[in-house]
Biopython code that builds the backbone (N, CA, C, O; Angstrom):
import numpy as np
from Bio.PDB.StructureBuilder import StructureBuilder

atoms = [
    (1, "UNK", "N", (0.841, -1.178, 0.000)),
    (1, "UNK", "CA", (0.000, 0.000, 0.000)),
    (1, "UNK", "C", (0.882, 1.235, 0.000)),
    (1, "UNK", "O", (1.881, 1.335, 0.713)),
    (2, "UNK", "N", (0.303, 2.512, -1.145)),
    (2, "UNK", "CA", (1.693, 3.311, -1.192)),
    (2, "UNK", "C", (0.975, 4.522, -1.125)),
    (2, "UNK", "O", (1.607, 5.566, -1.287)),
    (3, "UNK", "N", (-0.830, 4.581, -0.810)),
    (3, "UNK", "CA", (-1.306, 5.494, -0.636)),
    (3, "UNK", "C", (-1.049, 6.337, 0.182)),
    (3, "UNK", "O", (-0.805, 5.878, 1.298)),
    (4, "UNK", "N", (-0.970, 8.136, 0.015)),
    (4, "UNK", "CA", (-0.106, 8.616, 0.864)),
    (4, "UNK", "C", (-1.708, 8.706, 2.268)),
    (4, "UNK", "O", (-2.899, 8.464, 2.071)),
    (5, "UNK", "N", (-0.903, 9.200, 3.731)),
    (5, "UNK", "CA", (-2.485, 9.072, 4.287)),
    (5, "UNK", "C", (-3.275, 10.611, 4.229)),
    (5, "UNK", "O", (-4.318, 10.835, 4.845)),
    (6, "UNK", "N", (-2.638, 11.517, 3.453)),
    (6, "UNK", "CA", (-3.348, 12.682, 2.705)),
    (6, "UNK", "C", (-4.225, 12.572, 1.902)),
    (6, "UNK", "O", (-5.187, 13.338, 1.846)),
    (7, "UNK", "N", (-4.004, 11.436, 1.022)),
    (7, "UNK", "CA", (-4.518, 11.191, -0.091)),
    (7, "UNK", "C", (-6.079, 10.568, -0.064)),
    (7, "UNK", "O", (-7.148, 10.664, -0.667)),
    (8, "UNK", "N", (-5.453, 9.861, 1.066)),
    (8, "UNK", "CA", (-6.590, 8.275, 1.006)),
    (8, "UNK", "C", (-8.182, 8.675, 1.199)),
    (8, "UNK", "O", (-9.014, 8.047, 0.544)),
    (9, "UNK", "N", (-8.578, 9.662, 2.049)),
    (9, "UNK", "CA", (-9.797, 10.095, 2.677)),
    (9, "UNK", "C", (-10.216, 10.879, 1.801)),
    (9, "UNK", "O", (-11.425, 11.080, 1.911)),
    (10, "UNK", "N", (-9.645, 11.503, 0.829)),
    (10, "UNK", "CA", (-9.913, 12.491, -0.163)),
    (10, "UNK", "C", (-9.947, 11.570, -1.770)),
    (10, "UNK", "O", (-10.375, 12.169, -2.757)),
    (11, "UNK", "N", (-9.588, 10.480, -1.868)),
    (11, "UNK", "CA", (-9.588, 9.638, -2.765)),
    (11, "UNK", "C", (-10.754, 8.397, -2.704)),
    (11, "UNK", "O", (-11.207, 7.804, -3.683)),
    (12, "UNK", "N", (-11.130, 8.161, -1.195)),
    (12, "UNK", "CA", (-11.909, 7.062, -0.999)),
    (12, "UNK", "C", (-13.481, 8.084, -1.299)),
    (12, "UNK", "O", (-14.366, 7.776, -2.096)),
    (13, "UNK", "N", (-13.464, 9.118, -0.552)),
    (13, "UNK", "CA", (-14.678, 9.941, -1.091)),
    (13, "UNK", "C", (-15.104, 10.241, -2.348)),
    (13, "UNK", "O", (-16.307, 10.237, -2.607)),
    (14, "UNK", "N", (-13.955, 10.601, -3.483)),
    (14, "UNK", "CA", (-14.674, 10.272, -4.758)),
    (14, "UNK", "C", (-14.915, 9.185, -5.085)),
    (14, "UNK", "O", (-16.011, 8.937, -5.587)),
    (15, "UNK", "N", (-13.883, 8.120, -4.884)),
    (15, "UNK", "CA", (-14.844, 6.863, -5.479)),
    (15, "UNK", "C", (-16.151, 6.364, -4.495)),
    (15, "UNK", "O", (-17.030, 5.596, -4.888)),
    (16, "UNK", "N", (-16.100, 6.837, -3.429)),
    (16, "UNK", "CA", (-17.815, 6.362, -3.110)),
    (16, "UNK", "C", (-18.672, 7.390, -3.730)),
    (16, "UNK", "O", (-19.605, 7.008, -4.437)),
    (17, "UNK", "N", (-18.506, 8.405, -3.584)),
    (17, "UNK", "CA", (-19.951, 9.646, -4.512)),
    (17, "UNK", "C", (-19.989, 8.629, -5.995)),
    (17, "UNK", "O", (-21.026, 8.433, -6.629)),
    (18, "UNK", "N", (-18.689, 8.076, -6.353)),
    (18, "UNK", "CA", (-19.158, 7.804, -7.693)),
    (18, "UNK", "C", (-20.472, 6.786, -7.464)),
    (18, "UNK", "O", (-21.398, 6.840, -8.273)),
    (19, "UNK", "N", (-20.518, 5.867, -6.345)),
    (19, "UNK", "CA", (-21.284, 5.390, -6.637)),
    (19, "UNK", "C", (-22.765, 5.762, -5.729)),
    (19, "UNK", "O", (-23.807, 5.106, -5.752)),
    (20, "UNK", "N", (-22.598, 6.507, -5.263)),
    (20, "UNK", "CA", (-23.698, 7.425, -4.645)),
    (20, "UNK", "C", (-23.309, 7.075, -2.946)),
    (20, "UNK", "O", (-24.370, 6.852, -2.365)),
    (21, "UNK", "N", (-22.671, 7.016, -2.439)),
    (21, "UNK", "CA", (-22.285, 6.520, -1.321)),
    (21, "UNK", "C", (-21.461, 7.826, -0.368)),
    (21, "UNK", "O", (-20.387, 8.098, -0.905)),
    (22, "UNK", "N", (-21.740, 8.702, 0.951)),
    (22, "UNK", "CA", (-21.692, 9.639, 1.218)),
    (22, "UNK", "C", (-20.949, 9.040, 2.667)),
    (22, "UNK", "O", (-21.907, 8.918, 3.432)),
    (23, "UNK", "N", (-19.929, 8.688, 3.273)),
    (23, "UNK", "CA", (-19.483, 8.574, 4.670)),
    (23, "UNK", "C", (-19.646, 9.546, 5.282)),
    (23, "UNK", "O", (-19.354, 10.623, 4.762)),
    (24, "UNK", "N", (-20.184, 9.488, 6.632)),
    (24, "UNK", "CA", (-19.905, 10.528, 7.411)),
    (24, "UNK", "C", (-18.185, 11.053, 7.704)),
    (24, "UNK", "O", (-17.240, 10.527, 7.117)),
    (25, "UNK", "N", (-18.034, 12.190, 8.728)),
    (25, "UNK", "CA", (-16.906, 12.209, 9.138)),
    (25, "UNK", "C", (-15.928, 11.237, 9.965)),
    (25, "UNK", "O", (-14.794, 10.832, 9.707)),
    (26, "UNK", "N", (-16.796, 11.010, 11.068)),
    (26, "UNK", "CA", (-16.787, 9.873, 11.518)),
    (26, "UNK", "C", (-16.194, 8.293, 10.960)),
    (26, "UNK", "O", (-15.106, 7.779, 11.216)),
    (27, "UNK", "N", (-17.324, 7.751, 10.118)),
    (27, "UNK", "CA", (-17.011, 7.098, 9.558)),
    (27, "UNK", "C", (-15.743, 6.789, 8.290)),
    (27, "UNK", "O", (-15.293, 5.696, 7.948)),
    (28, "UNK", "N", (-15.370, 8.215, 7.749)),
    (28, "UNK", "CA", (-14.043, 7.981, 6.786)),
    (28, "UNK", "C", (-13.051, 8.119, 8.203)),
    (28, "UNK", "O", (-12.312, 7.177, 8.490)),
    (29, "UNK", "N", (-13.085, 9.232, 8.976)),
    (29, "UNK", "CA", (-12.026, 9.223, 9.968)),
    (29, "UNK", "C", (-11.723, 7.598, 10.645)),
    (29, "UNK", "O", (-10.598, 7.307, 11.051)),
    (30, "UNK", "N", (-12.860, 6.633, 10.699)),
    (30, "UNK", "CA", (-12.777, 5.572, 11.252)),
    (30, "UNK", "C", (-11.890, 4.540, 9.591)),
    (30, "UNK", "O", (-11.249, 3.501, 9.432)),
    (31, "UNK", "N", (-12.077, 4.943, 9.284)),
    (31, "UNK", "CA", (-12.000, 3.723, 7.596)),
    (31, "UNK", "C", (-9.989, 4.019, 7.531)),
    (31, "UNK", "O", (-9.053, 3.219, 7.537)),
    (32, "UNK", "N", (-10.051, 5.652, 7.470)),
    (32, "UNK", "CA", (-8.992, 6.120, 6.865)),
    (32, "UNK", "C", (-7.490, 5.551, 7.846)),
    (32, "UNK", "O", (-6.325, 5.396, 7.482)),
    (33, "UNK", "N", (-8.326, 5.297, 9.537)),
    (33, "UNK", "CA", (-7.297, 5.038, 10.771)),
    (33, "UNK", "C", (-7.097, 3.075, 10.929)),
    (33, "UNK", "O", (-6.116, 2.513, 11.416)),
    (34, "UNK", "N", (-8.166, 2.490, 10.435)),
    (34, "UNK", "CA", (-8.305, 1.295, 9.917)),
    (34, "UNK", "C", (-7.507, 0.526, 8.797)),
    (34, "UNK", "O", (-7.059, -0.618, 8.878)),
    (35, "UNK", "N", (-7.408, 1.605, 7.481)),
    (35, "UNK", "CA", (-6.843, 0.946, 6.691)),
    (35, "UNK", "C", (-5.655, 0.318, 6.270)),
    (35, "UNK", "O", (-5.549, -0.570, 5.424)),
    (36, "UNK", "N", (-4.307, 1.142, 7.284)),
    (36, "UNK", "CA", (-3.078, 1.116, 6.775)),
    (36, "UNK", "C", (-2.901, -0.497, 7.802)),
    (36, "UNK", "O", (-2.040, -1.309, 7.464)),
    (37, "UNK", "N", (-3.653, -0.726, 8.811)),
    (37, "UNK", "CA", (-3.667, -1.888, 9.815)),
    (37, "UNK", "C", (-4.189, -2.850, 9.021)),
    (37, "UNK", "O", (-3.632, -3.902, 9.336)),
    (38, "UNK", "N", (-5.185, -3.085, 7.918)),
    (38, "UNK", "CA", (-5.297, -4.328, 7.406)),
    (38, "UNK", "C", (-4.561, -4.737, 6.362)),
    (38, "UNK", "O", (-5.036, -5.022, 5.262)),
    (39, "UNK", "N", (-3.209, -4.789, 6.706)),
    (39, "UNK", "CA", (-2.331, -5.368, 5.467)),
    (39, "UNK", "C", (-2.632, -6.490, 4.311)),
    (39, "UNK", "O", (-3.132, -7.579, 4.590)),
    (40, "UNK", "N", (-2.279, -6.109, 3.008)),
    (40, "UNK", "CA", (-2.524, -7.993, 2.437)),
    (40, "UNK", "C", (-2.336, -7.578, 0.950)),
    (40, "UNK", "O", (-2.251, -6.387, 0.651)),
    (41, "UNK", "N", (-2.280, -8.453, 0.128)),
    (41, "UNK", "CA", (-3.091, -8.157, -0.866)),
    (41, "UNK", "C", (-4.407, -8.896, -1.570)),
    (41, "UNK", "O", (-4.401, -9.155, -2.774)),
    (42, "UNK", "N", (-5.526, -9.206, -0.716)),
    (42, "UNK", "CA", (-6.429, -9.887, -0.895)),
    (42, "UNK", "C", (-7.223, -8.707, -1.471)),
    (42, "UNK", "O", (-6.938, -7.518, -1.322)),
    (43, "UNK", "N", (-8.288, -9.225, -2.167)),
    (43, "UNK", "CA", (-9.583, -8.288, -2.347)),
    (43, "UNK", "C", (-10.708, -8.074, -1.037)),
    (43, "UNK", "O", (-11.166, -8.898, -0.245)),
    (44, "UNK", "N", (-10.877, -6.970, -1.145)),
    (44, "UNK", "CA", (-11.922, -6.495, -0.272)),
    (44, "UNK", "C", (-13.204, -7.322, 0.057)),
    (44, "UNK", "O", (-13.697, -7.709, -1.002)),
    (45, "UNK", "N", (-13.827, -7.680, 1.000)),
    (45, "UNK", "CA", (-15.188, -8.505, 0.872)),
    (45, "UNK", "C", (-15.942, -8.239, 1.558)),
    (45, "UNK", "O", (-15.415, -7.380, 2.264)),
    (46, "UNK", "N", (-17.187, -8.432, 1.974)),
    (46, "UNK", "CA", (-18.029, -7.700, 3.237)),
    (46, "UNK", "C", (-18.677, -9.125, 3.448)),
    (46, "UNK", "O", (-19.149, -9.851, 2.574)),
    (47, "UNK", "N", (-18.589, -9.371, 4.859)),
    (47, "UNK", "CA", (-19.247, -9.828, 5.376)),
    (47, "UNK", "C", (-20.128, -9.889, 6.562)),
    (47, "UNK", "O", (-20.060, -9.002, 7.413)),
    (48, "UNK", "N", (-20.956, -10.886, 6.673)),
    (48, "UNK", "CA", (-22.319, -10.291, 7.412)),
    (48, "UNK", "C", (-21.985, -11.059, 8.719)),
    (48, "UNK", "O", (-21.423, -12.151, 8.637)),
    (49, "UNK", "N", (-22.395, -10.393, 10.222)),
    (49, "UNK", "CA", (-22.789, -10.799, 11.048)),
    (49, "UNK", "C", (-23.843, -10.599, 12.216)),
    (49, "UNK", "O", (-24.404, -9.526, 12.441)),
    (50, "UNK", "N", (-23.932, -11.124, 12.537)),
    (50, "UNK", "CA", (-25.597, -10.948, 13.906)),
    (50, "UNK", "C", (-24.920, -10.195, 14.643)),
    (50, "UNK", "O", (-23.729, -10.393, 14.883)),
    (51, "UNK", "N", (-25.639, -9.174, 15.125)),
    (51, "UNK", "CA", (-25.726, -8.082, 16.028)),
    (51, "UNK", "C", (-26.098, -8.578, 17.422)),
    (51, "UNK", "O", (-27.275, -8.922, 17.529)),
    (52, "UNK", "N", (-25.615, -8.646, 18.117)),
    (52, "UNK", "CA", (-26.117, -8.994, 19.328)),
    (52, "UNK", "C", (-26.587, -7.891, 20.314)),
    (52, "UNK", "O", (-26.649, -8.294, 21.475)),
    (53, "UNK", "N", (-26.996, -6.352, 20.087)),
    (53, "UNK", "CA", (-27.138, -5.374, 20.668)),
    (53, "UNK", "C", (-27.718, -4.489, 19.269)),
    (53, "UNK", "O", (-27.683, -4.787, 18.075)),
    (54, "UNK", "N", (-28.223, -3.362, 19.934)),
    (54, "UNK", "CA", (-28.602, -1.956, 19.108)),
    (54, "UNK", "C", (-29.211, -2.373, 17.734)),
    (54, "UNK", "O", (-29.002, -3.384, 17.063)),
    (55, "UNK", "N", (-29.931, -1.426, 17.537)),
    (55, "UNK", "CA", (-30.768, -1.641, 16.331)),
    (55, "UNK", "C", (-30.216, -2.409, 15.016)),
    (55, "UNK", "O", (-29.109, -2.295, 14.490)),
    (56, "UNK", "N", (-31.231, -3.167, 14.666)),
    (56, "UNK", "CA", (-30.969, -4.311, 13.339)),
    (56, "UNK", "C", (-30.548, -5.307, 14.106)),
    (56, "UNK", "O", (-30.322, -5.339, 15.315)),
    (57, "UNK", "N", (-30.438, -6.388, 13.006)),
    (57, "UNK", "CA", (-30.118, -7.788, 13.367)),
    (57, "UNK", "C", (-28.332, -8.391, 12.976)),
    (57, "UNK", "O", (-27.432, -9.120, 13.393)),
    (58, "UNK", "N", (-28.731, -7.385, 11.809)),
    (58, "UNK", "CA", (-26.720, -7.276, 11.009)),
    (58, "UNK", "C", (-26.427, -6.699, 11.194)),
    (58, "UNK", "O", (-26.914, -5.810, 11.892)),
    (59, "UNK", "N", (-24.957, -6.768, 10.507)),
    (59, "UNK", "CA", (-24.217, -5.778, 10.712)),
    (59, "UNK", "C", (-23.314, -6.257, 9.011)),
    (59, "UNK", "O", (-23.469, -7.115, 8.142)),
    (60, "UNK", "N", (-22.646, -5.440, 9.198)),
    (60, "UNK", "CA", (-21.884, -5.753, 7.262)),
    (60, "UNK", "C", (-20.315, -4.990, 7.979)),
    (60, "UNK", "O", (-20.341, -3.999, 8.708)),
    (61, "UNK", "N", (-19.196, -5.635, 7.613)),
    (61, "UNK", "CA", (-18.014, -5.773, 7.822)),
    (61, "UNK", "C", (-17.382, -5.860, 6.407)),
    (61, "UNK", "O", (-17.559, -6.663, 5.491)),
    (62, "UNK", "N", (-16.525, -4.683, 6.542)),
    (62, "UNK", "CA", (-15.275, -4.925, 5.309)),
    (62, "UNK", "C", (-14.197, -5.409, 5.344)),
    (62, "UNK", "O", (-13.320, -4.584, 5.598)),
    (63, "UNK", "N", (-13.820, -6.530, 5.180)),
    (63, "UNK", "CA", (-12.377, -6.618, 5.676)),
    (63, "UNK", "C", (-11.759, -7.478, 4.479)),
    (63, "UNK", "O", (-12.384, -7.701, 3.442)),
    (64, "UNK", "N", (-10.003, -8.099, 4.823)),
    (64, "UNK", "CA", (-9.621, -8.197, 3.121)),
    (64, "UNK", "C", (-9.399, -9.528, 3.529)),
    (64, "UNK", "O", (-9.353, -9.780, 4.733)),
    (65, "UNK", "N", (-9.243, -10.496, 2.602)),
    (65, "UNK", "CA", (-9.234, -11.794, 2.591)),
    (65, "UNK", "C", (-10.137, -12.569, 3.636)),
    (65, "UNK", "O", (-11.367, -12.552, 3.679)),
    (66, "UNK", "N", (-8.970, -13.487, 4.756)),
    (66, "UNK", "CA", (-9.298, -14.078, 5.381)),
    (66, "UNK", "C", (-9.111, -13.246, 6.852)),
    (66, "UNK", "O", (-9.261, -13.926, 7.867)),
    (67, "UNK", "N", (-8.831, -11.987, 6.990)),
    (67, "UNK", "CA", (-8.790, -11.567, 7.863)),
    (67, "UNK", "C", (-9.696, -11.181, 9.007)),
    (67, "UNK", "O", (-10.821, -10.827, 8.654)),
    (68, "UNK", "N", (-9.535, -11.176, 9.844)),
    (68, "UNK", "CA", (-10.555, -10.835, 10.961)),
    (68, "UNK", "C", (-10.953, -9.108, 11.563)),
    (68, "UNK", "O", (-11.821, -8.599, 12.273)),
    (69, "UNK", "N", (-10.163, -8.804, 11.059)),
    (69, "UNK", "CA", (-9.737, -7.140, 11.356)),
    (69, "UNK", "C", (-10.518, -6.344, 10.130)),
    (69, "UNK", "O", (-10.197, -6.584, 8.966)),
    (70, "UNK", "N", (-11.464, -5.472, 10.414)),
    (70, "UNK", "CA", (-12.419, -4.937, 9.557)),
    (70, "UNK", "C", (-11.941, -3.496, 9.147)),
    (70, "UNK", "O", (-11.315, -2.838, 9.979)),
    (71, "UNK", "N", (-12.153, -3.080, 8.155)),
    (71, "UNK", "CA", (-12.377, -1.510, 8.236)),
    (71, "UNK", "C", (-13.453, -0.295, 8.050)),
    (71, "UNK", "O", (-13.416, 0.933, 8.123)),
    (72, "UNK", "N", (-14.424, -1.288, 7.772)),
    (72, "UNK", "CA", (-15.271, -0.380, 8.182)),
    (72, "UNK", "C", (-16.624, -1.420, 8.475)),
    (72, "UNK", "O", (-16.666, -2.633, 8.268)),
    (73, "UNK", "N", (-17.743, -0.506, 9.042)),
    (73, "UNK", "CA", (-18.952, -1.302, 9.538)),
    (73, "UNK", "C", (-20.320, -0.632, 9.409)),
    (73, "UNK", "O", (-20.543, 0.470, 9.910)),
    (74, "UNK", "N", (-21.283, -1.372, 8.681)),
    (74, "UNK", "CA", (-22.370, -0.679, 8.618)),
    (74, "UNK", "C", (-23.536, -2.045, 9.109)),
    (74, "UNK", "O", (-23.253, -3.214, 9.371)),
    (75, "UNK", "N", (-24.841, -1.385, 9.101)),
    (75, "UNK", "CA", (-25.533, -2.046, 9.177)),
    (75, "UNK", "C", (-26.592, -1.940, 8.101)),
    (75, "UNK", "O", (-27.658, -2.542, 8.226)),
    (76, "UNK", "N", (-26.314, -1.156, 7.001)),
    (76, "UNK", "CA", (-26.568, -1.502, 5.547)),
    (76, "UNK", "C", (-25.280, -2.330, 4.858)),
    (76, "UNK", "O", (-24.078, -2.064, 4.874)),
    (77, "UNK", "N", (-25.997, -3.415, 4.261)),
    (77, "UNK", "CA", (-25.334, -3.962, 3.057)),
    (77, "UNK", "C", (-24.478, -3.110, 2.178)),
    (77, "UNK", "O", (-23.261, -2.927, 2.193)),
    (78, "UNK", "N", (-25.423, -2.634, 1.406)),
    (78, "UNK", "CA", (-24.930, -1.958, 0.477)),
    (78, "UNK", "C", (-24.052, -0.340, 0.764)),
    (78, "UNK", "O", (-23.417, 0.005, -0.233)),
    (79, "UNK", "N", (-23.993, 0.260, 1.498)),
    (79, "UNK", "CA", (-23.227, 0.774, 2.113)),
    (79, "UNK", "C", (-21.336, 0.464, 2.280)),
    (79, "UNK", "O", (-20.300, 1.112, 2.135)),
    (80, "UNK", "N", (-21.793, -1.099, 2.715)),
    (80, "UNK", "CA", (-20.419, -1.908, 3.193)),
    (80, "UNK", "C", (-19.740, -2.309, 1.674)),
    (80, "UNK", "O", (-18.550, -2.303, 1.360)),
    (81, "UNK", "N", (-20.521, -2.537, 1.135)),
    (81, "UNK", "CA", (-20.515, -3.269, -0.087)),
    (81, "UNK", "C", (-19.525, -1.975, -1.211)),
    (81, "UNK", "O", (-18.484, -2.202, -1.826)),
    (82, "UNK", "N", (-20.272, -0.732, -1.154)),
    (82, "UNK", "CA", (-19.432, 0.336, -2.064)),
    (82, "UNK", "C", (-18.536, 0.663, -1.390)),
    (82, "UNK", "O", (-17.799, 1.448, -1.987)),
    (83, "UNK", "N", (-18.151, 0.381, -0.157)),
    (83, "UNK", "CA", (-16.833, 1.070, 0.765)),
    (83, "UNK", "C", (-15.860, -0.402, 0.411)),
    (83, "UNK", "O", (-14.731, 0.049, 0.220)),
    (84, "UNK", "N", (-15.819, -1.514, 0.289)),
    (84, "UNK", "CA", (-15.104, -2.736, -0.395)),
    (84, "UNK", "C", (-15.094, -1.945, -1.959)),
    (84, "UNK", "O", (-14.225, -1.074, -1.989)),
    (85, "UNK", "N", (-15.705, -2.042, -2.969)),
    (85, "UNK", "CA", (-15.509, -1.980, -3.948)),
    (85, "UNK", "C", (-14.643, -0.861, -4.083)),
    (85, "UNK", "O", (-13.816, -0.891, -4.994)),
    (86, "UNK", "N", (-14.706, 0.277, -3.203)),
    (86, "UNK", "CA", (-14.207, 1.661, -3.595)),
    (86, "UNK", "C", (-12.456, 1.495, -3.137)),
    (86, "UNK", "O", (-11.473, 2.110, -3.550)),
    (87, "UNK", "N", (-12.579, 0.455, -2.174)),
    (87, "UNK", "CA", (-11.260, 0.233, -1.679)),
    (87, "UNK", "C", (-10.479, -0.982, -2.646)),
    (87, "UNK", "O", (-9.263, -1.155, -2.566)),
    (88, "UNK", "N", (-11.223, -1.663, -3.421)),
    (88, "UNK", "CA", (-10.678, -2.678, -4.511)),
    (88, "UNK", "C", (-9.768, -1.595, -5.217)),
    (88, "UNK", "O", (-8.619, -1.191, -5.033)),
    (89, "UNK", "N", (-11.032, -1.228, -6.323)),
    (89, "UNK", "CA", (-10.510, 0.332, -7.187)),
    (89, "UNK", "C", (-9.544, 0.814, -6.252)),
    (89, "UNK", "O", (-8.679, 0.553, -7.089)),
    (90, "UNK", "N", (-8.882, 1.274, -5.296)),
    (90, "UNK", "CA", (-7.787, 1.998, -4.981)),
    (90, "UNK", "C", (-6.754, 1.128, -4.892)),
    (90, "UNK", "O", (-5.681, 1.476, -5.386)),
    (91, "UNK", "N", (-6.843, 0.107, -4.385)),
    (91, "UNK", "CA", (-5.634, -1.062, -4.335)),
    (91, "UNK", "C", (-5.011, -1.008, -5.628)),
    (91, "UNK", "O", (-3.805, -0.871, -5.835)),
    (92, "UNK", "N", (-6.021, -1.138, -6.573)),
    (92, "UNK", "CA", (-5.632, -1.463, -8.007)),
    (92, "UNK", "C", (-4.988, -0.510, -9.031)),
    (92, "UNK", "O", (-4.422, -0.774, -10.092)),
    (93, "UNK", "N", (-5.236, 0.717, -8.402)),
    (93, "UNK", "CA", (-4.641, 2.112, -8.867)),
    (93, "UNK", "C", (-3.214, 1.936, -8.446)),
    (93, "UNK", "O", (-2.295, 2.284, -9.188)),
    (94, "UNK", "N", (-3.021, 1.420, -7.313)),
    (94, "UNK", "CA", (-1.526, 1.553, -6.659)),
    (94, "UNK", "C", (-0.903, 0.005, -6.953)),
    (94, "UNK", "O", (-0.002, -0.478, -6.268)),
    (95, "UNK", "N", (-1.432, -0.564, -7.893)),
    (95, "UNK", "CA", (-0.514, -2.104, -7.697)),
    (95, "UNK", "C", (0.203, -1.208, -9.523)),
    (95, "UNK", "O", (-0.302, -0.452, -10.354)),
    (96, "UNK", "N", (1.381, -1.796, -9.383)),
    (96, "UNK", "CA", (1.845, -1.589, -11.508)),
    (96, "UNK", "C", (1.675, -2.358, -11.629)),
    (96, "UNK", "O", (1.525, -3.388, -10.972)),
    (97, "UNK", "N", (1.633, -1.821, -13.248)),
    (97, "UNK", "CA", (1.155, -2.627, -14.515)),
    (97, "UNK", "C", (-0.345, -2.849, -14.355)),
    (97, "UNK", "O", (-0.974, -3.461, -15.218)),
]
sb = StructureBuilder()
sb.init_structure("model")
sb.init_model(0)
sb.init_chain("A")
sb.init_seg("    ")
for serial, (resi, resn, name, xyz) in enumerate(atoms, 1):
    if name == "N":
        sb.init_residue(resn, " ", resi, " ")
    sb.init_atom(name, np.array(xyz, "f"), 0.0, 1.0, " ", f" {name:<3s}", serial, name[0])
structure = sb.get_structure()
């Protein structure tokens, strides 16, 4: 990962507007302090788990491969889902060739 951490919060926000997807402050401040900690080069994936507290039943987790360490968390799907994809697209900007 060679994203600078200037870059990243200001780069992850256009590619989510692209897909209509708006983070709070909060939430990029949480993504942007998350990301440089999930090392790898796996693809991004979201997965679902039961909530055992606070509203809803899920919850949606981004995290990369087989890892256990998330970077971000919603309790919309699709939410979780464009914050993985938006973070694929950036991996892939920074791998050559």
């Amino acid at each position: 990962m060679t994203i600078k951490p200037n870059d990243f919060p200001s780069r992850l926000s256009v590619l989510l507007g692209l897909q209509g997807v708006v983070l709070t402050d909060e939430e990029l401040s949480h993504t942007t302090e998350r990301y440089p900690r999930c090392r790898g080069k796996e693809h991004w994936g979201v997965r679902e788990y039961v909530r055992r507290t606070g509203v809803g039943a899920r919850e949606y987790r981004v995290v990369r491969g087989s890892s256990i360490e998330d970077v971000y968390r919603s309790a919309e799907r699709v939410r979780a889902a464009a914050v993985g994809t938006a973070l694929n697209e950036l991996d892939s900007q920074e791998t050559p060739g």
